[in-house]
N, CA and C atoms as a LAMMPS dump frame, in Angstrom:
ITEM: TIMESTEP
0
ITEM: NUMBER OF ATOMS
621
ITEM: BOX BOUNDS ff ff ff
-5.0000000000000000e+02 5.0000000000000000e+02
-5.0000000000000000e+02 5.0000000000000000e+02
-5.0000000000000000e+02 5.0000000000000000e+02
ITEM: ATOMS id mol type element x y z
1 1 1 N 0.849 -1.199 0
2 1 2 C 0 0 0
3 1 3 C 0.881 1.245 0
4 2 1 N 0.648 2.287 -0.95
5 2 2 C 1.251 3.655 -0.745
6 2 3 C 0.318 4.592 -0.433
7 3 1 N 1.039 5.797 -0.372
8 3 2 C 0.004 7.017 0.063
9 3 3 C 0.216 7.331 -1.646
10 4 1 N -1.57 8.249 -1.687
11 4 2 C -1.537 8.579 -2.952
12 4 3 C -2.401 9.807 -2.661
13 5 1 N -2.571 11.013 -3.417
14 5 2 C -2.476 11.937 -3.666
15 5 3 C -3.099 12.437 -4.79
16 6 1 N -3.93 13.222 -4.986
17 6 2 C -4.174 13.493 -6.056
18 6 3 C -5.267 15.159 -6.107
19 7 1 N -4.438 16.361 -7.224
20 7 2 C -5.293 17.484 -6.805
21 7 3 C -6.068 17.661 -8.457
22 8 1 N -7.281 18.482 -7.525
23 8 2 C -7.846 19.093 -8.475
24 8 3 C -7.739 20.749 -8.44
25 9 1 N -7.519 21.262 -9.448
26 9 2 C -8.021 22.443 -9.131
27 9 3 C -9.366 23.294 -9.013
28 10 1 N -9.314 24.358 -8.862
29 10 2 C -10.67 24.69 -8.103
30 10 3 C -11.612 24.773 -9.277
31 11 1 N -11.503 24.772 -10.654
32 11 2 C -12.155 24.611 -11.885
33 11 3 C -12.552 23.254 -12.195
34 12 1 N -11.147 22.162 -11.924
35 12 2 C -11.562 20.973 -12.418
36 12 3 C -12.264 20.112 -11.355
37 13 1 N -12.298 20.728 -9.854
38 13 2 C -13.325 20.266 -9.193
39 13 3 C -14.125 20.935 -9.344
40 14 1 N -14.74 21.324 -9.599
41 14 2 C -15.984 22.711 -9.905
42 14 3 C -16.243 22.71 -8.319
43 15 1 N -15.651 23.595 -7.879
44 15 2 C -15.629 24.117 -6.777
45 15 3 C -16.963 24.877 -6.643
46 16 1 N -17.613 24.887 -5.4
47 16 2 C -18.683 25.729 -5.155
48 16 3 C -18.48 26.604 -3.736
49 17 1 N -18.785 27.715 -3.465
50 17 2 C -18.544 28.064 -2.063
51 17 3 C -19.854 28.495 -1.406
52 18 1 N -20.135 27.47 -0.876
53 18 2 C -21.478 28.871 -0.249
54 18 3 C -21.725 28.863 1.301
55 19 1 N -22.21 28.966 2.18
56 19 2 C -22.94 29.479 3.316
57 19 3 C -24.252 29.083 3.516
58 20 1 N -24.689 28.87 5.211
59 20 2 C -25.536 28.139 5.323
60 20 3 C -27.206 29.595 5.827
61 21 1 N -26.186 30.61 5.905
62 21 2 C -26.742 31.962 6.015
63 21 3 C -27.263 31.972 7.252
64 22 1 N -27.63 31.221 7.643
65 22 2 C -27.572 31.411 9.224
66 22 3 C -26.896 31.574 10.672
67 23 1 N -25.597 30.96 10.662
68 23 2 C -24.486 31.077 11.557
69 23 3 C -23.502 31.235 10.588
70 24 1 N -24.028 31.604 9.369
71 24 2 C -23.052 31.735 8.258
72 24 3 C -21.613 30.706 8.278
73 25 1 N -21.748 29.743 8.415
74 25 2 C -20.818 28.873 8.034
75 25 3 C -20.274 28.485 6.672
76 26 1 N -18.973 28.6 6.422
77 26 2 C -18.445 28.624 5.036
78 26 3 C -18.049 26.908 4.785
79 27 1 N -18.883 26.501 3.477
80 27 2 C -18.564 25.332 3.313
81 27 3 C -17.651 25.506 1.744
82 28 1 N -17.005 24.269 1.136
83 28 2 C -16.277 24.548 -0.399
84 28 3 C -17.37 22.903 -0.418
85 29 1 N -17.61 22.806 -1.794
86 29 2 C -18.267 21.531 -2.57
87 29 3 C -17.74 21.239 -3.676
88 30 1 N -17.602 20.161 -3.909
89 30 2 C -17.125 19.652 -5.305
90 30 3 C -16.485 18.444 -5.916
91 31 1 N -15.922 18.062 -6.729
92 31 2 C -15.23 17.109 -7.12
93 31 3 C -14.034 16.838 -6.36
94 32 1 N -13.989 15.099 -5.432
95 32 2 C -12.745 15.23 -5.059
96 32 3 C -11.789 14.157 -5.735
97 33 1 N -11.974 13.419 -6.435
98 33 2 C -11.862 12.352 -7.094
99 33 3 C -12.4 11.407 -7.895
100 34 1 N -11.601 12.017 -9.095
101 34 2 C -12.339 11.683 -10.706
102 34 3 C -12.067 9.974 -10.517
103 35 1 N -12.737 9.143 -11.275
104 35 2 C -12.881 8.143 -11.678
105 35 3 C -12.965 7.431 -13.389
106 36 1 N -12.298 6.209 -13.041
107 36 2 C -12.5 6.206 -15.168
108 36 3 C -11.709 6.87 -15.818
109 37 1 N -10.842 7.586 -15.23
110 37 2 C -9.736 8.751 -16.312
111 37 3 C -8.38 8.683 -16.168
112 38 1 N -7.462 8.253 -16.699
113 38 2 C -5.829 8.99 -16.613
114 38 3 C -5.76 10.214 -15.923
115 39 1 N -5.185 10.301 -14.355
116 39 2 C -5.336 11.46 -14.737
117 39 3 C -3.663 12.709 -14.443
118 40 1 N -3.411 13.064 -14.058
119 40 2 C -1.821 13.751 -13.463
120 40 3 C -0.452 12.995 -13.565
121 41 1 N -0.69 12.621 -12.154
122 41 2 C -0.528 11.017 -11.928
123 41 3 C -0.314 9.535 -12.348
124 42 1 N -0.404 9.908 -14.043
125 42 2 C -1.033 8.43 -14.746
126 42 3 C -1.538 7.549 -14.065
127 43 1 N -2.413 7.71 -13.384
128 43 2 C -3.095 6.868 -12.589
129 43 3 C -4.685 6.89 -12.825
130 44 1 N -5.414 5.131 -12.889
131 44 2 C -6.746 5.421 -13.18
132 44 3 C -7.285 5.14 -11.765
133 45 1 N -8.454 5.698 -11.541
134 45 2 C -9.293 5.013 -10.176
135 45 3 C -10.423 4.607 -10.609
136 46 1 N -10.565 2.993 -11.21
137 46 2 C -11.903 2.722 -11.463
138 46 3 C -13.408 3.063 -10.599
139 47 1 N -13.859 3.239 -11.256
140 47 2 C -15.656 3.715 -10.624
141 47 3 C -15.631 2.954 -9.095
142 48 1 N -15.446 1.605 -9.086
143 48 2 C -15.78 0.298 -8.031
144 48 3 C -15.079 0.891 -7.047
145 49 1 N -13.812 1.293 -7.358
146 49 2 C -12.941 1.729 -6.094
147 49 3 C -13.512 2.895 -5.665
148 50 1 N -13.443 4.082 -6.139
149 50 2 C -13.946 5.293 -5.421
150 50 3 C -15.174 4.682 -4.94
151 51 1 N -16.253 4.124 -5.35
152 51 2 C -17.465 3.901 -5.027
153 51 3 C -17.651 3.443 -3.354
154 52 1 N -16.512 2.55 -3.261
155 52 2 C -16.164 1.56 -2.052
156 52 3 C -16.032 2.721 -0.752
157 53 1 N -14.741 3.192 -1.207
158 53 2 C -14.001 4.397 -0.639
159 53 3 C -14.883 5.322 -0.536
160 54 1 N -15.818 5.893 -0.916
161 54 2 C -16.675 6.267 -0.832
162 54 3 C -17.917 6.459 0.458
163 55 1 N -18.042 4.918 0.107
164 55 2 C -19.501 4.888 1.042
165 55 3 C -18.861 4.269 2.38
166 56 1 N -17.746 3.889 2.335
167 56 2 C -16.685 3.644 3.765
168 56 3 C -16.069 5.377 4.534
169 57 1 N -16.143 6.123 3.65
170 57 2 C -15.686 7.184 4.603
171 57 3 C -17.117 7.848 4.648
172 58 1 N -18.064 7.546 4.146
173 58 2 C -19.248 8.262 4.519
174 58 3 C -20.235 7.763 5.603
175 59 1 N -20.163 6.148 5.613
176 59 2 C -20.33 5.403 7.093
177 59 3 C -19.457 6.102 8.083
178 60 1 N -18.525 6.891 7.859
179 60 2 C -17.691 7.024 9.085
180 60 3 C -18.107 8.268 9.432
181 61 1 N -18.524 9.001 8.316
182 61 2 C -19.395 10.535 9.166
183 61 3 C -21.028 10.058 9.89
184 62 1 N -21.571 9.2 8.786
185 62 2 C -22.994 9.128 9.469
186 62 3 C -23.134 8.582 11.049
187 63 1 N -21.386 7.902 11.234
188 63 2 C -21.609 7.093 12.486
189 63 3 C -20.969 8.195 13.283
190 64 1 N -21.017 9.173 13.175
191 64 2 C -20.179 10.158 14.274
192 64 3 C -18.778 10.55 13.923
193 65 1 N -18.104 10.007 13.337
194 65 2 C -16.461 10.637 13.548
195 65 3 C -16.657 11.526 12.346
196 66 1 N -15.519 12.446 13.188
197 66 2 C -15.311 13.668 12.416
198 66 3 C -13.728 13.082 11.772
199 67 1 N -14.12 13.975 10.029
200 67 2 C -13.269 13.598 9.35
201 67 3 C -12.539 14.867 8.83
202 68 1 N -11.178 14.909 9.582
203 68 2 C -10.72 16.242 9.137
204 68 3 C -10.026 16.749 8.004
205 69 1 N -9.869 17.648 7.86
206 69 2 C -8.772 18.159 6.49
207 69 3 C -7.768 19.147 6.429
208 70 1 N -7.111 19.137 6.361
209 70 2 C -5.519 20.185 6.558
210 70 3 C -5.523 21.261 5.275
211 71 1 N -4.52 22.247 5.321
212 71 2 C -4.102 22.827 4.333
213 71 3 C -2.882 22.539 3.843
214 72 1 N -2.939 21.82 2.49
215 72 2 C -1.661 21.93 2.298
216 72 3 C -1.918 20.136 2.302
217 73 1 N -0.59 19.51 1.523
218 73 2 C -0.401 17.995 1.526
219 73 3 C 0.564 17.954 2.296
220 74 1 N 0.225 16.886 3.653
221 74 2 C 1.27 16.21 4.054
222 74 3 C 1.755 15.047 3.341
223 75 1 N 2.952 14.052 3.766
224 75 2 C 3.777 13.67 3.033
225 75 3 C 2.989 12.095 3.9
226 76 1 N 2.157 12.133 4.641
227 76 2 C 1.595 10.74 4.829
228 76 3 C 0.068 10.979 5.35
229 77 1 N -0.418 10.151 5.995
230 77 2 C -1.575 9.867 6.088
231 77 3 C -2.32 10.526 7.605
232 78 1 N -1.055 10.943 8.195
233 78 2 C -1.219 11.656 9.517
234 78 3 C -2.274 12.992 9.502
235 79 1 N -3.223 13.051 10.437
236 79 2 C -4.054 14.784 10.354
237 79 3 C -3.121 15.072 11.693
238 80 1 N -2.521 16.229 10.92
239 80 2 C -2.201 16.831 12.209
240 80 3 C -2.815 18.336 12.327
241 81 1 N -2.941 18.42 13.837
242 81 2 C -4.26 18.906 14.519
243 81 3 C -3.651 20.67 13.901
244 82 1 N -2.904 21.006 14.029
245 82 2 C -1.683 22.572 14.003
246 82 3 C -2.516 22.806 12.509
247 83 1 N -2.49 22.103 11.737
248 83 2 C -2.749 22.347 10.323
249 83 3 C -4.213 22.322 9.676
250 84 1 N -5.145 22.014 10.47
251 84 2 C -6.976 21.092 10.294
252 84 3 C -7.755 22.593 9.996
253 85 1 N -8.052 22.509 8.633
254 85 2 C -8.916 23.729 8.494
255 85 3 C -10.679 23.505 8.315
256 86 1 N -10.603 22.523 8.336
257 86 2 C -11.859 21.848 7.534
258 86 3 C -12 20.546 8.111
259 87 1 N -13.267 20.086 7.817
260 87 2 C -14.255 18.658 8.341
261 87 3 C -15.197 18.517 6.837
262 88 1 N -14.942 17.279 6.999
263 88 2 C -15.734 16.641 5.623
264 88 3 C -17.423 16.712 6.443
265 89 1 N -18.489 16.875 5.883
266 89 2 C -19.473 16.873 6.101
267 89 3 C -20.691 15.587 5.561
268 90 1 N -19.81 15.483 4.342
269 90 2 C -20.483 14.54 3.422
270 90 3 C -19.948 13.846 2.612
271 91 1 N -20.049 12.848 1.883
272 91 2 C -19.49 12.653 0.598
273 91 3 C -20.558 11.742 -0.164
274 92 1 N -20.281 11.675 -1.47
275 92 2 C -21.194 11.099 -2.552
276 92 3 C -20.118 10.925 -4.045
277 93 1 N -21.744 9.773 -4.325
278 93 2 C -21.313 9.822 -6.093
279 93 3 C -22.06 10.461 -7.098
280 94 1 N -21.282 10.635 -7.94
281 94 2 C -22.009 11.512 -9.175
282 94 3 C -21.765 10.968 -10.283
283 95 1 N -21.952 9.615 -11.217
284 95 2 C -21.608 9.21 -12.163
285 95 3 C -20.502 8.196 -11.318
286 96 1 N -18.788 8.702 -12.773
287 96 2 C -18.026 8.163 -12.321
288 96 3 C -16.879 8.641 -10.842
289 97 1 N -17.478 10.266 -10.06
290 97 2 C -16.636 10.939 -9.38
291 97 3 C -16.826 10.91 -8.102
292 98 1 N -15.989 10.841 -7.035
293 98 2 C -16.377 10.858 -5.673
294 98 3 C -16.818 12.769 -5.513
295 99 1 N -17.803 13.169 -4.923
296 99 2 C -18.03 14.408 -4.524
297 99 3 C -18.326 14.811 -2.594
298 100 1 N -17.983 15.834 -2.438
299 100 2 C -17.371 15.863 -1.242
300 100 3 C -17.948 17.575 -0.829
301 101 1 N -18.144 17.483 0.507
302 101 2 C -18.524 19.111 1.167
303 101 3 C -18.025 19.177 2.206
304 102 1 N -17.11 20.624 2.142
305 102 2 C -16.053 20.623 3.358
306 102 3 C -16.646 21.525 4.388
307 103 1 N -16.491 21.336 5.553
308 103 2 C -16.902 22.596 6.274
309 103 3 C -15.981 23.614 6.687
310 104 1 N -15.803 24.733 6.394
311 104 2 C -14.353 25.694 6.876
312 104 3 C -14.983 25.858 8.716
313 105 1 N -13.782 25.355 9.166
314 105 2 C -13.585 25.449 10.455
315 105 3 C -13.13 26.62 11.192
316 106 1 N -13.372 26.942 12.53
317 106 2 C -12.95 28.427 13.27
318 106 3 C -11.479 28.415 13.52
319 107 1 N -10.509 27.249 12.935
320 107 2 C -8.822 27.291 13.643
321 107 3 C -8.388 28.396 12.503
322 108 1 N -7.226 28.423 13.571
323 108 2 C -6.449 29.452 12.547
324 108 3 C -6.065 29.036 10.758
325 109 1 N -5.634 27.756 10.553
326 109 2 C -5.737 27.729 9.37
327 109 3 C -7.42 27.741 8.698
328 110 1 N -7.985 27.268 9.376
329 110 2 C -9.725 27.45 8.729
330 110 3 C -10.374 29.154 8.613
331 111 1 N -9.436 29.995 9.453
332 111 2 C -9.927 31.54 8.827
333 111 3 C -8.964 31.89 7.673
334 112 1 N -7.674 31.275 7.629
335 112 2 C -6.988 31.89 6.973
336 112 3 C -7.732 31.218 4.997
337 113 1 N -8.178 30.234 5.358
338 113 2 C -9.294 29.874 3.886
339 113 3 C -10.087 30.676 3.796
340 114 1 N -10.841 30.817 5.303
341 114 2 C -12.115 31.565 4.768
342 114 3 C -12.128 32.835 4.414
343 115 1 N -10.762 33.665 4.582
344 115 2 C -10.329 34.711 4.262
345 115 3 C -10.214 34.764 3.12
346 116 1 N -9.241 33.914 2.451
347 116 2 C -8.714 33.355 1.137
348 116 3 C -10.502 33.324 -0.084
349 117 1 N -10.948 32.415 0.476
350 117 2 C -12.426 32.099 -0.297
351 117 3 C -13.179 33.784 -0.429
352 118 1 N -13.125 33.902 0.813
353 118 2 C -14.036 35.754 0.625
354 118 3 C -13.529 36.538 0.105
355 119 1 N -12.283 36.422 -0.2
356 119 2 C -11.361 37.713 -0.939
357 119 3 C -11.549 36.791 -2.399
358 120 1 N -12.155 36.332 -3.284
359 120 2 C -12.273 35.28 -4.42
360 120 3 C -10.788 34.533 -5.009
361 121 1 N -10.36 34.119 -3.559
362 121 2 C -8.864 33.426 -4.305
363 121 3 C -9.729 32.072 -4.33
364 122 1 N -9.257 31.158 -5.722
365 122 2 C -9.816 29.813 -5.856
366 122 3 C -8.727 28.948 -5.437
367 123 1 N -9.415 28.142 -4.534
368 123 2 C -8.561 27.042 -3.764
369 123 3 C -8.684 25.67 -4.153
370 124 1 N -8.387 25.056 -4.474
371 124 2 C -8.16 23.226 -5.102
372 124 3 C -8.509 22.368 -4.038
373 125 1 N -8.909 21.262 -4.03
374 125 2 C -8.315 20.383 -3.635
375 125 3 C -7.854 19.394 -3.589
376 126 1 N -7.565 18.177 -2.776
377 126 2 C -6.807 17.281 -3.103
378 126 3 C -6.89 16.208 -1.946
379 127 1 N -7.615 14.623 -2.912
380 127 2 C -7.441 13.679 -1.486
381 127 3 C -6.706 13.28 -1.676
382 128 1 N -6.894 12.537 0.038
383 128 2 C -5.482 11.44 0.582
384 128 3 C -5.932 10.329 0.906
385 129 1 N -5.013 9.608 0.642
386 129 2 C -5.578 8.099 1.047
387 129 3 C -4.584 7.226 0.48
388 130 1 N -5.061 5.835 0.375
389 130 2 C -4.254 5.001 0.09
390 130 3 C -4.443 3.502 -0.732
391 131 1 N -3.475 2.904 -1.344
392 131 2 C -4.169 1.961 -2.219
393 131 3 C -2.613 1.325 -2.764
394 132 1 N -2.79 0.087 -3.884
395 132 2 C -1.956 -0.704 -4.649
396 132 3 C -2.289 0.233 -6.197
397 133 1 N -1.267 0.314 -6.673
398 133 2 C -0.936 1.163 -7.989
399 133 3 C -0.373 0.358 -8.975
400 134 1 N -1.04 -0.541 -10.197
401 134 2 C -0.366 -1.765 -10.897
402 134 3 C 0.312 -0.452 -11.872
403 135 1 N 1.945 -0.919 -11.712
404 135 2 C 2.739 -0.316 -12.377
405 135 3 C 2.313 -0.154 -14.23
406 136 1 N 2.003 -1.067 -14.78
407 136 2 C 1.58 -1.158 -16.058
408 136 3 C 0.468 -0.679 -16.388
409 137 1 N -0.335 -0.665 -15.834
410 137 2 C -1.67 -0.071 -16.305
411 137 3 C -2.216 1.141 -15.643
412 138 1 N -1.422 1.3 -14.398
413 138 2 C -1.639 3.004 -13.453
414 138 3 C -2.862 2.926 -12.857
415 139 1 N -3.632 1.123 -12.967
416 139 2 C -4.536 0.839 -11.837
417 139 3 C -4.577 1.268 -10.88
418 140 1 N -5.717 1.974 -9.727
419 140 2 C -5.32 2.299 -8.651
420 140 3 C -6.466 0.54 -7.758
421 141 1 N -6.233 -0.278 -6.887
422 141 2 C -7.047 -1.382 -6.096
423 141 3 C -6.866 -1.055 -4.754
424 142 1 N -7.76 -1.326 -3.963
425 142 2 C -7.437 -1.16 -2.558
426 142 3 C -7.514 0.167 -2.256
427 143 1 N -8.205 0.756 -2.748
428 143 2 C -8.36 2.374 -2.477
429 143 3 C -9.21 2.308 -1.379
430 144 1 N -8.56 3.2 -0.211
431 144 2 C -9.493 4.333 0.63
432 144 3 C -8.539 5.734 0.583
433 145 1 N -10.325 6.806 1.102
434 145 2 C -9.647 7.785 1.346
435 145 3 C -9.666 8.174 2.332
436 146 1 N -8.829 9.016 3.139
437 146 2 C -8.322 9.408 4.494
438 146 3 C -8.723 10.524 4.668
439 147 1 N -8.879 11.662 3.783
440 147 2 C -9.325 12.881 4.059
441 147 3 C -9.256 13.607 2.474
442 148 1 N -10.099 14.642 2.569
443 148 2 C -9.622 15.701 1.235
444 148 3 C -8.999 16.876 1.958
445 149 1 N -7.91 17.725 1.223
446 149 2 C -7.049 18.72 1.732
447 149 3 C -7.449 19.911 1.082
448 150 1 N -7.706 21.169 1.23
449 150 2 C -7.759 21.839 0.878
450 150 3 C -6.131 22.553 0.183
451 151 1 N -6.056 23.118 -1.047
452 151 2 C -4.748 23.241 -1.739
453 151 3 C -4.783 24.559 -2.29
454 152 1 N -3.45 24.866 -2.329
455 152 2 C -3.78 26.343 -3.595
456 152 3 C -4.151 26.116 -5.016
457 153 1 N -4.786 27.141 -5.602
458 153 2 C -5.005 27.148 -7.207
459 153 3 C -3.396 27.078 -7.655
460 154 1 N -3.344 26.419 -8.813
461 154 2 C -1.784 26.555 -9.292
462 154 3 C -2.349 27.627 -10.641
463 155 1 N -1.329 28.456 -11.247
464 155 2 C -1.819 29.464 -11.956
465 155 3 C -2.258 29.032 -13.395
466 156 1 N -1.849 27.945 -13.239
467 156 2 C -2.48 27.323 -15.144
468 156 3 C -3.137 26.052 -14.549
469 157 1 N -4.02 25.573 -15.632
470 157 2 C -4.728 24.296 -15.325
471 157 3 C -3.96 23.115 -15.348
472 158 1 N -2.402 23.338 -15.712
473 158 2 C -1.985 21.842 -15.886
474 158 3 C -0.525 22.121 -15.24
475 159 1 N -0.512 22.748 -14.172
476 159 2 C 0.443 23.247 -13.201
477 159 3 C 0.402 22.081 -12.507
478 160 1 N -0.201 20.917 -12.339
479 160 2 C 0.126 19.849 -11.252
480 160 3 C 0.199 18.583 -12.494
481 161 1 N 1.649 18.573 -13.225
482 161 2 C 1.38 18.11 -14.088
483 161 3 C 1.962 16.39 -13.099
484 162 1 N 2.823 16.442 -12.044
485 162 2 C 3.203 15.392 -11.028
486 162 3 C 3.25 15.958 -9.815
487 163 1 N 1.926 15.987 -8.404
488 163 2 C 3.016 16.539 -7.092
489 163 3 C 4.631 16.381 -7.174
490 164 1 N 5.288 17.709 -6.3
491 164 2 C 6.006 17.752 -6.018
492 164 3 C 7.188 16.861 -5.656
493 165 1 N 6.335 16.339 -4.746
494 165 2 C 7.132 15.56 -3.525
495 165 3 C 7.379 14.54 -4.824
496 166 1 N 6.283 14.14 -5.248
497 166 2 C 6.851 12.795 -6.283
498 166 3 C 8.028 13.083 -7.455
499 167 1 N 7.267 14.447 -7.381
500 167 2 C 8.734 14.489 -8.711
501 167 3 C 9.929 14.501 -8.28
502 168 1 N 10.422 14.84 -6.871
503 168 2 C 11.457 15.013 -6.403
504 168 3 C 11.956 13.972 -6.24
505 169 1 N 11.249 12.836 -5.7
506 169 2 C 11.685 11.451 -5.557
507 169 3 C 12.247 10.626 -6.704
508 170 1 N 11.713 10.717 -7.622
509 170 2 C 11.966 10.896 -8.692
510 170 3 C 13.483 10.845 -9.67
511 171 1 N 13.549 12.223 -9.177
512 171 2 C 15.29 12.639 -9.892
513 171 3 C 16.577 12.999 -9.035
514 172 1 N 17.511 12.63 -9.585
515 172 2 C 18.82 11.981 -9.466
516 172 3 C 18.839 12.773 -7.517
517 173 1 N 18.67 13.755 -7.949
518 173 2 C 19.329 14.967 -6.041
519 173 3 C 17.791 15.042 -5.227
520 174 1 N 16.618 13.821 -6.291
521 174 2 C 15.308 14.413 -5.039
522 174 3 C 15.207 13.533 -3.327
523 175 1 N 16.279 12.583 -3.008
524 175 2 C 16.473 12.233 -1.852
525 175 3 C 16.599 13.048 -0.954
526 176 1 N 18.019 13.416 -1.343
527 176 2 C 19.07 14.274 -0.875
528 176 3 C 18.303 15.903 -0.292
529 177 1 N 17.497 16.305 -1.186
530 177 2 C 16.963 17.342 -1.106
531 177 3 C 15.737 17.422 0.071
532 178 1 N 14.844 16.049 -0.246
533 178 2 C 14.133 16.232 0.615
534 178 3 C 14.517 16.404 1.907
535 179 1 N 15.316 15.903 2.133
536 179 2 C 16.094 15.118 3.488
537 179 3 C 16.515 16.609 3.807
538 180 1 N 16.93 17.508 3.125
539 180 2 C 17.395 19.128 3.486
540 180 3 C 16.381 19.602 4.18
541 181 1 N 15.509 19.41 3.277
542 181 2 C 14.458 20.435 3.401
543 181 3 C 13.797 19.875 4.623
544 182 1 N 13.443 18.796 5
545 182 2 C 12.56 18.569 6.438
546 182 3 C 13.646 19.199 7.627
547 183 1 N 14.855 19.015 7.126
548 183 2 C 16.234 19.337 8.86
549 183 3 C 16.455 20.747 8.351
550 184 1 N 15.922 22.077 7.364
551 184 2 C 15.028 22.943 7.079
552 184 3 C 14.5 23.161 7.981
553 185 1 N 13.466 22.923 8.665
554 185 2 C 12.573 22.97 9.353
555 185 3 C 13.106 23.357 10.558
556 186 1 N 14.024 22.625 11.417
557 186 2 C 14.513 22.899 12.601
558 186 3 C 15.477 23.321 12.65
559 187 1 N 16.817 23.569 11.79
560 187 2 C 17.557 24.187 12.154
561 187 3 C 17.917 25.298 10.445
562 188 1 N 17.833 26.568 11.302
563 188 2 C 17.973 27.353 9.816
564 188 3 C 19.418 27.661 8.853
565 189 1 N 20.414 27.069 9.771
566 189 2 C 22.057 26.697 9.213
567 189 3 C 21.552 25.334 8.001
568 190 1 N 20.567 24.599 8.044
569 190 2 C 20.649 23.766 7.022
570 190 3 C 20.283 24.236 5.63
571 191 1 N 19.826 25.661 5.936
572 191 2 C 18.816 26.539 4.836
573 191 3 C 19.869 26.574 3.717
574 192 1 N 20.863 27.196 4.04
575 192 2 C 22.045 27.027 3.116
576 192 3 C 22.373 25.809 2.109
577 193 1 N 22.417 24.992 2.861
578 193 2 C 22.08 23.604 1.807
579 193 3 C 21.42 23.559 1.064
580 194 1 N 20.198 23.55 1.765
581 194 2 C 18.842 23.66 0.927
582 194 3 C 19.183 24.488 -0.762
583 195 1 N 19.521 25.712 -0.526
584 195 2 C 19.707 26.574 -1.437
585 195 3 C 20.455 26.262 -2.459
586 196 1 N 21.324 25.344 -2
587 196 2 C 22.45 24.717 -2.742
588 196 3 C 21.616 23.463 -3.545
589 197 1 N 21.037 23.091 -2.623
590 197 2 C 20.206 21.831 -3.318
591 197 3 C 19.193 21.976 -4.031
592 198 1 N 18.508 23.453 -4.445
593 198 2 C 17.621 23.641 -5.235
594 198 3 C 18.398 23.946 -6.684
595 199 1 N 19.678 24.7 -6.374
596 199 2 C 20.442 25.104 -7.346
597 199 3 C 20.361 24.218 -8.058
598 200 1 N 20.952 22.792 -7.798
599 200 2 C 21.43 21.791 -8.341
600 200 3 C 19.754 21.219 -9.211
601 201 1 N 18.939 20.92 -8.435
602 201 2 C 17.625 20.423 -9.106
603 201 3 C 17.234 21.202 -10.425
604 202 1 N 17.385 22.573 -10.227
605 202 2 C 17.215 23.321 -11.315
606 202 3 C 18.088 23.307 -12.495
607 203 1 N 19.602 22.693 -12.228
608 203 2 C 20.07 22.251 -13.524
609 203 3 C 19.765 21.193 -13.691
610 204 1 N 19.531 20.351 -13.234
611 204 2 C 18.527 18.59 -13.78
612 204 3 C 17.445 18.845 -14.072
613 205 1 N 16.848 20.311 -14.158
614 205 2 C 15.87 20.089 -15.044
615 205 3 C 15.826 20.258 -16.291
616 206 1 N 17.341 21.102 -16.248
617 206 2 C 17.577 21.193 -17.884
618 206 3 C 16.538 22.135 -18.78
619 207 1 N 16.154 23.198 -18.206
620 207 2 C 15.175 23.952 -18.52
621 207 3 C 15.849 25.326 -19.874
């Protein structure tokens, strides 16, 4: 099983934003995972799987648990609490697509969306979860999902042509780099590296 990933943007989920007008609560609606398609990723998620995944994380709201959502992709399957802007409310099918309604939450990252949404910045998103990926055919089996994330718009529609993180893994210095960039985090003498190590990525891209 891997973690898998996958965004939409706020067009190709047809994002909706609205309010319940009464305690005015800000919800986002929309597509969180296409089905039946190639899609970023070269990866397909047949109908059966989302369908599954589906009505398993939606038993898990009707039975009480709250299902949260972060800003931003973490690099596994963890919600961590510092980052939770949003609670899934619902989810469904529509054809071949899983569809999904988030609720924007009162934490600090949940105003800093709802700020984002009221000022008309369009926000993406992107679930998480997990599954078997048949190398040859970009099958996705064994799918669940763990949460949808709320993401930034990237400025063109085909700006997520591979997450990040994957592409980095990827090519020749994307170990090395990552590995900067998390010890980044805690100590800012590693920043220097870092800098060094983007240098280098940017000539492997050969741009």
């Amino acid at each position: 099983m891997q973690v898998l990933s996958e965004h939409l943007t706020f067009d190709q989920a047809q994002v909706v934003v609205e309010s319940n007008g009464e305690g005015k609560d800000l919800y986002m609606k929309g597509i969180c995972i296409q089905g039946n398609v190639k899609n970023a990723n070269q990866r397909v998620y047949p109908t059966f799987e989302i369908n599954k995944a589906v009505s398993k994380i939606s038993d898990q709201i009707a039975g009480g648990s709250s299902v949260l959502g972060e800003v931003d992709h973490p690099e596994d399957l963890k919600i961590n609490l510092d980052r939770v802007s949003h609670m899934l409310t619902s989810m469904w099918m529509d054809g071949h697509n899983g569809y999904g309604k988030l609720k924007i939450l009162p934490t600090p990252m949940g105003k800093l969306v709802e700020t984002m949404l009221q000022s008309g910045v369009k926000l993406g998103v992107s679930s998480r979860g997990s599954g078997n990926v048949d190398e040859a055919s970009g099958n996705v089996s064994e799918f669940d999902i763990i949460t949808v994330d709320v993401v930034a718009q990237p400025s063109a529609p085909n700006a997520y042509p591979t997450p990040i993180y994957e592409g980095l893994l990827n090519m020749r210095h994307g170990h090395k780099l990552i590995g900067v960039a998390k010890a980044a985090r805690e100590d800012v003498r590693v920043q220097k590296h870092l800098k060094e190590g983007m240098i280098q990525l940017i000539r492997d891209l050969k741009l």
